[in-house]
C-alpha positions, 0 to 999 in steps of 0.5 A: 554555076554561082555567078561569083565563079563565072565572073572569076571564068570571066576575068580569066577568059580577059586576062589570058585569052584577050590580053587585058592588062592587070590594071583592066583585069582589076577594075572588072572585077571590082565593078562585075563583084558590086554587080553580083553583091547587088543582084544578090540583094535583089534576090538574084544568085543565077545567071538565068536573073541577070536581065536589062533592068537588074543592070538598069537598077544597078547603074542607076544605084552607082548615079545616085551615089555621085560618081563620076560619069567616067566610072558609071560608063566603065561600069556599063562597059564591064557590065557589057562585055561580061553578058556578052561572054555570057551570051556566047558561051550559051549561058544566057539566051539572048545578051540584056547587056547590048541595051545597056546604056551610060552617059558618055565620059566627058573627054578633057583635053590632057596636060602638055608641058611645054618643050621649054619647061621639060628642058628644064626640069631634065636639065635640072635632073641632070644636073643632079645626076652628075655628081654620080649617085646611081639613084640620080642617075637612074631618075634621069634615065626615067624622065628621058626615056618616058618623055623620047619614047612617050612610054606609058609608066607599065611599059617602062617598069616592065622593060627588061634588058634584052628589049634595049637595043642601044646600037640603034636607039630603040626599046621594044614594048609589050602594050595594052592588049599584050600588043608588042611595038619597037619604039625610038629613043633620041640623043640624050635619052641615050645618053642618060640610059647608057650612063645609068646601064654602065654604072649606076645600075650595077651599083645599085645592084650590087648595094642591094645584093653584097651577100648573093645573086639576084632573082633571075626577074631582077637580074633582068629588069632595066630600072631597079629599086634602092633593094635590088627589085625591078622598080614599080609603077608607084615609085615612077609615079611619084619621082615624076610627080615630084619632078612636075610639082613646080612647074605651072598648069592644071592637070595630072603631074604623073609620067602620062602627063610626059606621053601626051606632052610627047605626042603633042610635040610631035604633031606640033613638029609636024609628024604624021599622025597616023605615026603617032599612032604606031608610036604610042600604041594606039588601036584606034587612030581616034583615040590619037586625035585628042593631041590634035586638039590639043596643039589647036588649043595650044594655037589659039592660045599663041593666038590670043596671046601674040596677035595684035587682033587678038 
């Protein structure tokens, strides 16, 4: 068998039988096809010749090119989980990818906006949805849903009717790893969900569809694009991106940015952290403690700021 075929058995055995996302899927198969075209060009087209050095010469290739450190380490981490694969279905004798390894990806903390200025640019939203237009409508259901249930943007677009339960508040998510979690939604995210359910999402139902009936997909996804079809991530990404534009700090202005300012001000509010971490999603209580570094930044920064010795 061609190592081309058994990177596509691969990526199967991840999506189907582990669960990755898409998103994951994608990523593996353009760092596992650069890995192949590259052994082919030393010489290798078996599984028999994929040894520690062809993967130490290949990372090392991908350094001298400047990419980020991030991308070498995802690159190492394919790298690993594929030979690992490989190992256990017996194709390999031992596994040369449990020796790989790549310089670790320097961990930034995450953009929080403050509780101030999201009240605003979701006050702002409001405002523009009351004149009734269901694509204003819609927007301001977005930003409060994603900012109440600290929703990653898949999440949100992959969100189907039956999944909202309106009486008591709370969507139920399928996560990274096809992992299913029922989230809470406050006050005003009910509010703007339930106005956007009632009227403008008929109406842009019914604008895309005069002459028929929608697909049964479409007829059941929560937020709809202008034509009818379930809404996608990239369409999120820039009403949030848009929505973020003005207001002041460094950093990414995309919907995450609304799930670490979440998780952050729940553990400035004082939540547990071990339910942060059911909220979010999290499989590792670690990956949830880089919002407790965050409110000791944002500390230090009132410190400075406000204490007389500062």
């Amino acid at each position: 068998m061609n190592l081309d075929q058994l990177v596509d058995d691969y990526l199967v055995h991840i999506r189907t039988e582990r669960g990755y996302s898409e998103h994951t899927v994608a990523a593996y198969r353009s760092d596992l096809v650069e890995l192949v075209d590259f052994a082919s060009r030393r010489g290798v087209v078996s599984v028999a010749g994929i040894e520690l050095v062809l993967l130490r010469d290949w990372l090392w290739e991908t350094t001298e090119r400047g990419l980020a450190r991030s991308s070498i380490a995802r690159r190492a981490a394919s790298a690993r989980g594929w030979t690992a694969w490989l190992r256990r279905r017996g194709l390999l004798a031992a596994d040369p990818g449990a020796r790989l390894k790549a310089p670790r990806a320097l961990r930034t903390l995450p953009r929080v906006i403050t509780e101030t200025a999201l009240a605003d640019a979701l006050a702002a939203l409001a405002d523009r949805a009351v004149g009734g237009d269901p694509v204003a409508v819609r927007d301001a259901a977005i930003a409060e849903l994603l900012y109440a249930s600290a929703l990653r943007v898949s999440e949100l677009v992959g969100l189907d009717l039956p999944d909202v339960d309106r009486r008591r508040r709370t969507v139920r998510v399928i996560g990274k790893g096809a992992k299913e979690r029922v989230v809470p939604y406050g006050a005003p995210a009910a509010r703007a969900l339930d106005r956007y359910l009632d009227v403008a999402r008929p109406a842009i139902l019914a604008a895309a569809t005069p002459n028929g009936t929608p697909t049964a997909d479409v007829g059941t996804a929560v937020f709809l694009g202008v034509r009818g079809a379930r809404l996608g991530v990239r369409s999120v990404h820039r009403q949030i991106a848009a929505l973020l534009s003005s207001i002041p700090g460094a950093g990414p202005s995309g919907p995450h940015a609304l799930r670490h300012s979440a998780a952050t001000h729940l553990l400035d509010g004082g939540a547990d952290l071990r339910a942060v971490q059911e909220f979010l999603g999290h499989a590792s209580l670690g990956t949830t403690q880089i919002y407790t570094h965050v409110s000791a930044e944002r500390l230090k920064q009132s410190y400075r700021t406000a204490h007389p010795r500062a």
